[in-house]
C-alpha positions as CSV (number, residue, x, y, z in Angstrom):
1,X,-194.9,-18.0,-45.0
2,X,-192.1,-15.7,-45.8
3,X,-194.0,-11.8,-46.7
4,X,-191.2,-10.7,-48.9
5,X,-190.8,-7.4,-47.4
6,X,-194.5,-6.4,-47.8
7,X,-195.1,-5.8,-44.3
8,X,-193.2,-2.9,-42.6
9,X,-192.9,-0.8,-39.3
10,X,-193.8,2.5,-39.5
11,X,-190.4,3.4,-38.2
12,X,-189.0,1.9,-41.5
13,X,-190.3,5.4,-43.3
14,X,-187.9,7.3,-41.3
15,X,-190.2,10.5,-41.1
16,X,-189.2,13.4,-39.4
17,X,-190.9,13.5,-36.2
18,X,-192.4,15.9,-33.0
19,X,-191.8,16.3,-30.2
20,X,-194.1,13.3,-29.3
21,X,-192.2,11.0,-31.4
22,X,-195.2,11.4,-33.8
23,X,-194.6,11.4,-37.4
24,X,-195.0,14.8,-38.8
25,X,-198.4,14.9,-41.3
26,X,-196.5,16.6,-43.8
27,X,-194.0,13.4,-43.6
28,X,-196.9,11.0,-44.1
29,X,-198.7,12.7,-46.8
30,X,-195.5,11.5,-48.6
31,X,-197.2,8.1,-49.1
32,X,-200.4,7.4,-50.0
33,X,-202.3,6.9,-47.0
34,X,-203.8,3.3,-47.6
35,X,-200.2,1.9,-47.4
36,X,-200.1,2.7,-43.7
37,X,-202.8,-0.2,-43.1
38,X,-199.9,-2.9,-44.3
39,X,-197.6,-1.4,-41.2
40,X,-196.9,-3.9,-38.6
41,X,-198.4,-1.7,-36.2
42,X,-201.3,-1.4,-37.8
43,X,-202.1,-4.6,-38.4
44,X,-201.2,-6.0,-34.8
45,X,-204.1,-3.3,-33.8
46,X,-206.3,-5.0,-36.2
47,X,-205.8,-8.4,-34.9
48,X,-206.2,-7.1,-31.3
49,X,-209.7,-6.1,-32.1
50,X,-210.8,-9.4,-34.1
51,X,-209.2,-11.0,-31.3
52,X,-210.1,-9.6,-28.1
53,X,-206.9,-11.3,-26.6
54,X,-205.7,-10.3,-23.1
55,X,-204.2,-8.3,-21.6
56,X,-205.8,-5.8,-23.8
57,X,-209.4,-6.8,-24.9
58,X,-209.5,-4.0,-27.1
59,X,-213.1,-5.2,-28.8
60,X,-214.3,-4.9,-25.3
61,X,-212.9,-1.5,-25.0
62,X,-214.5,-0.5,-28.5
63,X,-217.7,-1.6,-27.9
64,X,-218.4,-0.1,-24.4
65,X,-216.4,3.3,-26.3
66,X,-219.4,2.8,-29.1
67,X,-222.4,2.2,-26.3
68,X,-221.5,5.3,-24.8
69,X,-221.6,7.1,-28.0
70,X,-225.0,5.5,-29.2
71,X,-226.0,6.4,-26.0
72,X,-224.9,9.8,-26.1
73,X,-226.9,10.2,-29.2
74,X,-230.0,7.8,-29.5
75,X,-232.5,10.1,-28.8
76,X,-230.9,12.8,-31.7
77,X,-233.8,12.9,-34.2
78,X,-230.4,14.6,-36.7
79,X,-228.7,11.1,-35.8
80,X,-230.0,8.0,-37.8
81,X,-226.9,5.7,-37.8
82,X,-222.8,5.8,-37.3
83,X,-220.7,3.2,-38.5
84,X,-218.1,2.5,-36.2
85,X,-215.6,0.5,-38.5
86,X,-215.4,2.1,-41.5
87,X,-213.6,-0.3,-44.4
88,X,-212.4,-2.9,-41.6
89,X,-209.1,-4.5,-42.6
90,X,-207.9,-7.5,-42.9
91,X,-205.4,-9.0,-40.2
92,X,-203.5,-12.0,-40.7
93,X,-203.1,-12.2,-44.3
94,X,-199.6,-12.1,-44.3
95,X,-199.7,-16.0,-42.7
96,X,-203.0,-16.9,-44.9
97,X,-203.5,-15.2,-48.0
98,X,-207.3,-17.2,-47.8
99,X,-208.5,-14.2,-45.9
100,X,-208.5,-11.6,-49.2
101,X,-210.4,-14.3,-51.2
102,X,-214.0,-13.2,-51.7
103,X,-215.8,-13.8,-47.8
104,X,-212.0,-14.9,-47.2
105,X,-212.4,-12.4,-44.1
106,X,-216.1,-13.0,-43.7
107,X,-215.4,-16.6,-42.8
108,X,-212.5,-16.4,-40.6
């Protein structure tokens, strides 16, 4: 399925950069933020954790990340919860728009 254009690389912005090669924040604050999720980049990172795929395994790297951190902090009485993903995004929509239908996501 063709995405019209909707998906883009965050190169396409053209933003000034550092000397990093990192987009400068005043650059991004150009666009409203949410927009960044539709990048290419971002949504190949999204699919990488869904995924788990090699070479990679990023879920495995998040979750041993997070059992350090609850770890860290499980006996903090000031500590009752932490949400790791905070609004999780969608990956793969661009090749099956099923997945933003209500529990779209939920079921894949």
């Amino acid at each position: 399925m063709q995405n019209n254009g909707a998906c883009r690389t965050i190169g396409s912005y053209n933003y000034e950069t550092d000397a990093n090669g990192w987009p400068l924040i005043s650059e991004c604050n150009k666009v409203p933020f949410f927009k960044y999720y539709t990048t290419a980049e971002s949504l190949q990172i999204w699919e990488a954790l869904y995924t788990n795929s090699a070479p990679f395994n990023l879920r495995d790297k998040f979750v041993a990340y997070w059992d350090v951190v609850a770890q860290k902090f499980a006996k903090n009485r000031w500590v009752m919860g932490f949400d790791p993903i905070n609004e999780p995004f969608p990956s793969g929509f661009m090749d099956d728009y099923s997945i933003l239908q209500p529990g779209g996501m939920d079921q894949k």
